[in-house]
C-alpha positions in Angstrom: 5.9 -6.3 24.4 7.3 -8.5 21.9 5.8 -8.9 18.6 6.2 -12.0 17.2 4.5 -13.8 13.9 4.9 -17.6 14.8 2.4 -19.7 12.9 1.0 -16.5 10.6 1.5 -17.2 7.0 2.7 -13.9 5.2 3.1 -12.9 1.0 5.1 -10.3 0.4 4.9 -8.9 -3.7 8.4 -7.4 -4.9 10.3 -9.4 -2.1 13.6 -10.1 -4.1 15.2 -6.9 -2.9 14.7 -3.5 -1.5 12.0 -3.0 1.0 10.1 -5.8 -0.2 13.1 -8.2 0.6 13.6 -6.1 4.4 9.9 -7.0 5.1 10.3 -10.6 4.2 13.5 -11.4 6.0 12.2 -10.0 9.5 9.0 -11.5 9.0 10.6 -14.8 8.7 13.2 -13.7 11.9 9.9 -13.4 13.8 8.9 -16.5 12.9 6.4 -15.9 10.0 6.1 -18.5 7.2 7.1 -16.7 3.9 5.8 -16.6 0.4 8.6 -14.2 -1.1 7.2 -12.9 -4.6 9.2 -11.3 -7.4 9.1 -11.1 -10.7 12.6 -10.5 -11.4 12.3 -7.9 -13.6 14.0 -4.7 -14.7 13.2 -1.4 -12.7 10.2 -0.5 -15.5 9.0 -4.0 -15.6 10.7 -5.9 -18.8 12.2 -8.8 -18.2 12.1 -11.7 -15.2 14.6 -14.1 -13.7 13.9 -16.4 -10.2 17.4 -15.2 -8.4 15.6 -12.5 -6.3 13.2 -14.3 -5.4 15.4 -17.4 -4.8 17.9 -15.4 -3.0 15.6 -14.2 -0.5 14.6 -17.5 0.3 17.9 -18.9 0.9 18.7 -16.1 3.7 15.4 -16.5 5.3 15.9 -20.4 5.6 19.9 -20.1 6.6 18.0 -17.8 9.4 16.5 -20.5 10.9 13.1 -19.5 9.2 10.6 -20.9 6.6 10.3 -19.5 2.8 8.9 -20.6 -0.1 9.4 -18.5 -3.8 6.8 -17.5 -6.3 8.3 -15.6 -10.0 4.3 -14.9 -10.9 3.6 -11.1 -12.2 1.1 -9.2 -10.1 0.0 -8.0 -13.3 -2.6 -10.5 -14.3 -5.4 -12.4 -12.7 -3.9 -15.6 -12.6 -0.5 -14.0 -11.6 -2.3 -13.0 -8.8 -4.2 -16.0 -8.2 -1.2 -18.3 -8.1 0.6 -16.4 -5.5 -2.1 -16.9 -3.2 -2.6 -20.2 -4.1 1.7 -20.7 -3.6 0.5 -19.6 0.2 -2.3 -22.1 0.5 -0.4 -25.3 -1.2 3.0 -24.3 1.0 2.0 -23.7 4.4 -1.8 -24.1 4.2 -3.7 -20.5 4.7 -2.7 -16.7 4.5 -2.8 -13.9 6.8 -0.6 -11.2 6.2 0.0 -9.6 2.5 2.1 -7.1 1.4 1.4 -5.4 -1.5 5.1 -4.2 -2.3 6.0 -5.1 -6.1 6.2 -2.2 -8.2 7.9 -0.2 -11.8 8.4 3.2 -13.1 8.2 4.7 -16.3 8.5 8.2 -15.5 7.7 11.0 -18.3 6.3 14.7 -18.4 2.4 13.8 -18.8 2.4 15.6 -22.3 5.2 13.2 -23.1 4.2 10.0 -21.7 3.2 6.9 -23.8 -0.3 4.8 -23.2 1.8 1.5 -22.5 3.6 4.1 -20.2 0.8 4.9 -18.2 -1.0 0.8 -18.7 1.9 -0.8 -17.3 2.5 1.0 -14.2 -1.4 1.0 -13.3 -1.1 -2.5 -13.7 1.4 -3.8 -11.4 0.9 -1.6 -8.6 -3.0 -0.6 -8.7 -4.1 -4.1 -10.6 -1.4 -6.3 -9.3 -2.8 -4.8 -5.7 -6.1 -5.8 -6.4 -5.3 -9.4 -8.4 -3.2 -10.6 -5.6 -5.4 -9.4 -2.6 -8.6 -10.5 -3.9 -8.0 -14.4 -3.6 -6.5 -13.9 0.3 -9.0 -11.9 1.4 -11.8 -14.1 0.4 -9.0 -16.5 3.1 -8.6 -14.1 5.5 -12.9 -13.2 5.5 -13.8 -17.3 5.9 -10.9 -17.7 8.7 -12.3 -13.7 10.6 -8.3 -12.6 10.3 -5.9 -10.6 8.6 -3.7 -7.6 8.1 -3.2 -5.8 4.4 -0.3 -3.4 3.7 -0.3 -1.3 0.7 2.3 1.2 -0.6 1.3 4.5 -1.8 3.7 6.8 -2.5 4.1 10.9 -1.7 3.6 11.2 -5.5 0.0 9.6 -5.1 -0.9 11.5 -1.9 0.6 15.2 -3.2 2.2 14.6 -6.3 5.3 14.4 -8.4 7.2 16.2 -11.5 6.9 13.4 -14.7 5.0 10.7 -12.5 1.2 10.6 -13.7 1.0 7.1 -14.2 3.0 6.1 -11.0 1.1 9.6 -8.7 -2.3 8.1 -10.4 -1.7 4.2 -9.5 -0.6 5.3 -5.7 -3.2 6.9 -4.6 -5.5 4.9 -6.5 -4.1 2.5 -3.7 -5.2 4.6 -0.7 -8.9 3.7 -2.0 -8.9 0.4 -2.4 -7.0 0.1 1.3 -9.6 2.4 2.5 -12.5 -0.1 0.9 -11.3 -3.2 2.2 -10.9 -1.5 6.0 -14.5 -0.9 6.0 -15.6 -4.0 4.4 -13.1 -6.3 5.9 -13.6 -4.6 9.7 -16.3 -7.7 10.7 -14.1 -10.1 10.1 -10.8 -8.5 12.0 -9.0 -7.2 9.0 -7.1 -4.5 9.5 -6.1 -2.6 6.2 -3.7 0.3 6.1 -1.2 2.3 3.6 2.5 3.3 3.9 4.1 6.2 1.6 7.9 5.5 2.5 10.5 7.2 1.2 13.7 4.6 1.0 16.6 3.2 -1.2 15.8 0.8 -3.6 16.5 0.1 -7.6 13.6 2.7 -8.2 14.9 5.5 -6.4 18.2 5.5 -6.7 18.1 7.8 -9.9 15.5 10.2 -7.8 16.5 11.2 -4.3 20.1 12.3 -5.1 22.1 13.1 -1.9 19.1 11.8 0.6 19.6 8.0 -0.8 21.9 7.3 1.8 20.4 8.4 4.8 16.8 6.7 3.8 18.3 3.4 4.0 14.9 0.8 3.5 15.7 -1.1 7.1 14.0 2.1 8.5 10.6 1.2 7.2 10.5 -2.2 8.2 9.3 -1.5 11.8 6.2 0.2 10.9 5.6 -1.9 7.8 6.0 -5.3 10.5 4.0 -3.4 13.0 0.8 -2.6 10.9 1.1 -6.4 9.9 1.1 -7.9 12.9 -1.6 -8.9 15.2 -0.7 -6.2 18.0 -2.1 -3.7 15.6 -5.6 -2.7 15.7 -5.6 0.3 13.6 -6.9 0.3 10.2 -7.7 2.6 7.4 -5.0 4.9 8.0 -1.9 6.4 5.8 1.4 6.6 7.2 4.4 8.3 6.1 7.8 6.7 6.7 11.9 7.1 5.9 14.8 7.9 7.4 13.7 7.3 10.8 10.3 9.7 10.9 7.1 8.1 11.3 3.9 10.2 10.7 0.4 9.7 9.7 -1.1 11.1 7.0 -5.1 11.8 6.4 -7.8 12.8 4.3 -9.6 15.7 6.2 -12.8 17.9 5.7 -13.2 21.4 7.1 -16.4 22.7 7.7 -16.7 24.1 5.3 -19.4 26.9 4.4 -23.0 25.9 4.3 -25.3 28.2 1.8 -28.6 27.2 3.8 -31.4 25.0 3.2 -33.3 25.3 0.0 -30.6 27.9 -1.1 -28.9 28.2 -4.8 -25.4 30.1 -3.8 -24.4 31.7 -6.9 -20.6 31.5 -8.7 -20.1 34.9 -7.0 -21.1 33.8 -3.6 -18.8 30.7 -3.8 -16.0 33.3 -4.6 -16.9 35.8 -1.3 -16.5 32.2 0.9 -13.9 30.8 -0.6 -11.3 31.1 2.3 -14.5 29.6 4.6 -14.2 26.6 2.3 -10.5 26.4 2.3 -10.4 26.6 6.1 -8.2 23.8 7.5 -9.1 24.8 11.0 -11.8 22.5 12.6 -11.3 19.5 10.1 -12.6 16.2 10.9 -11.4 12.7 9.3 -14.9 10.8 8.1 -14.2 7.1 8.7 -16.3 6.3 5.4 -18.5 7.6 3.0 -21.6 7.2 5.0 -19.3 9.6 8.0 -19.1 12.1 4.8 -22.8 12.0 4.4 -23.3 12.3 8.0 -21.8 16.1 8.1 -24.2 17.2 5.0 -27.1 16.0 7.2 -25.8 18.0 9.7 -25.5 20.8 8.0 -29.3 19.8 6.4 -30.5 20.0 9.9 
């Protein structure tokens, strides 16, 4: 099977370089029409300049493909707005977005500044939301599309002096997981990606392992969970170096205290390694799947 993207109109957030610029170039290979989005800025944010963007543009056209740039900031409403809106006035509709832009500012928690912990939140949790908002609302009217957020291993188990950044990522996996159960009438198909790759904000980080997690490697699932082969949704996957794995939020069962029953501190101490039990889990599709194994236990 071949997967193609001919006639699909994808935005990709962050696109100047890194991963964001792998995903836009394939995409545009495969015959997707391009919106390649970046700021421009500096690895925590400051600053902007249109050569990323511009850049990736030019080798997505000398490819034989189609590309148009956007310099907006994820970080505000109308940032946001605009870059859907660059999707709409260039090649008519959207179906595909990539939520990829992102900063650090990484400090101990005890250390870290409010403007610290505001900027980061808002370009990758915010920015998530500001740009999605207006293409879903495309993507519900027109009953298709495929989202793609990036969480990070600091969201999903944490990271030394990354608070802001750990809090923002996983903040991510909710609102993914949201829009998989609201979007699922309509055929869109929302999922997360925690990669582990080379790019301006890692370089300082990984150390040794930068050059064997080279970003090229997370462009096949990225392009698969876009495309319209892919049916899953609401799922976390983590990706580098050529190892592809899911990640999930399980329940165990737990231990039930009995109907009518007040369990005291004491007896939640004497079942505590019933509670902790990872054999058994199950993965609730939604809330409502979560309330279905209380009534279980209720019955």
């Amino acid at each position: 099977m071949t997967i193609e993207f001919d006639g699909r109109v994808a935005i990709v957030t962050g696109a100047g370089g890194g991963l964001g610029k792998t995903y836009a170039l394939e995409l545009g290979r495969r015959g997707a029409r391009v919106v390649v989005n970046d700021l421009g800025g500096n690895p925590d944010g400051t600053g902007g300049a249109a050569s990323p963007a511009d850049t990736t543009v030019e080798e997505i056209k000398a490819a034989g493909g189609e590309a148009v740039a956007n310099y907006d900031s994820v970080a505000t409403p109308e940032g946001g707005a605009a870059i859907t809106q660059t999707a709409l006035d260039a090649f008519g509709t959207v179906d595909i977005v990539i939520n990829n832009a992102g900063i650090l500012r990484d400090k101990s928690f005890a250390n870290m500044a409010v403007p610290d912990i505001e900027a980061v939140i808002a370009v990758h949790l915010l920015g998530a939301f500001y740009v999605t908002q207006p293409a879903f609302r495309v993507m519900k009217e027109k009953g298709y599309g495929r989202l793609l957020f990036t969480s990070s291993s600091a969201g999903v188990f944490g990271n030394f002096g990354q608070t802001n950044y750990g809090a923002a990522k996983m903040g991510l996996v909710g609102l993914s997981n949201v829009l998989a159960v609201e979007g699922a009438k309509a055929n869109i198909k929302s999922n997360v990606i925690a990669p582990i790759a080379k790019s301006r904000l890692t370089e300082d980080i990984l150390g040794p392992l930068i050059e064997m997690v080279d970003p090229n490697l997370v462009t096949p699932l990225s392009l698969y969970l876009v495309s319209e082969a892919c049916q899953l949704t609401h799922e976390i996957f983590s990706v580098g170096g050529g190892k592809y794995s899911r990640v999930f939020v399980g329940e165990t069962p737990g231990w039930f205290a009995g109907k009518g029953v007040q369990p005291t501190v004491e007896d939640i101490a004497e079942h505590i390694d019933e509670i902790r039990t990872e054999d058994g889990y199950t993965v609730p599709g939604n809330a409502n799947d979560d309330i279905a194994l209380l009534l279980k236990s209720l019955s």
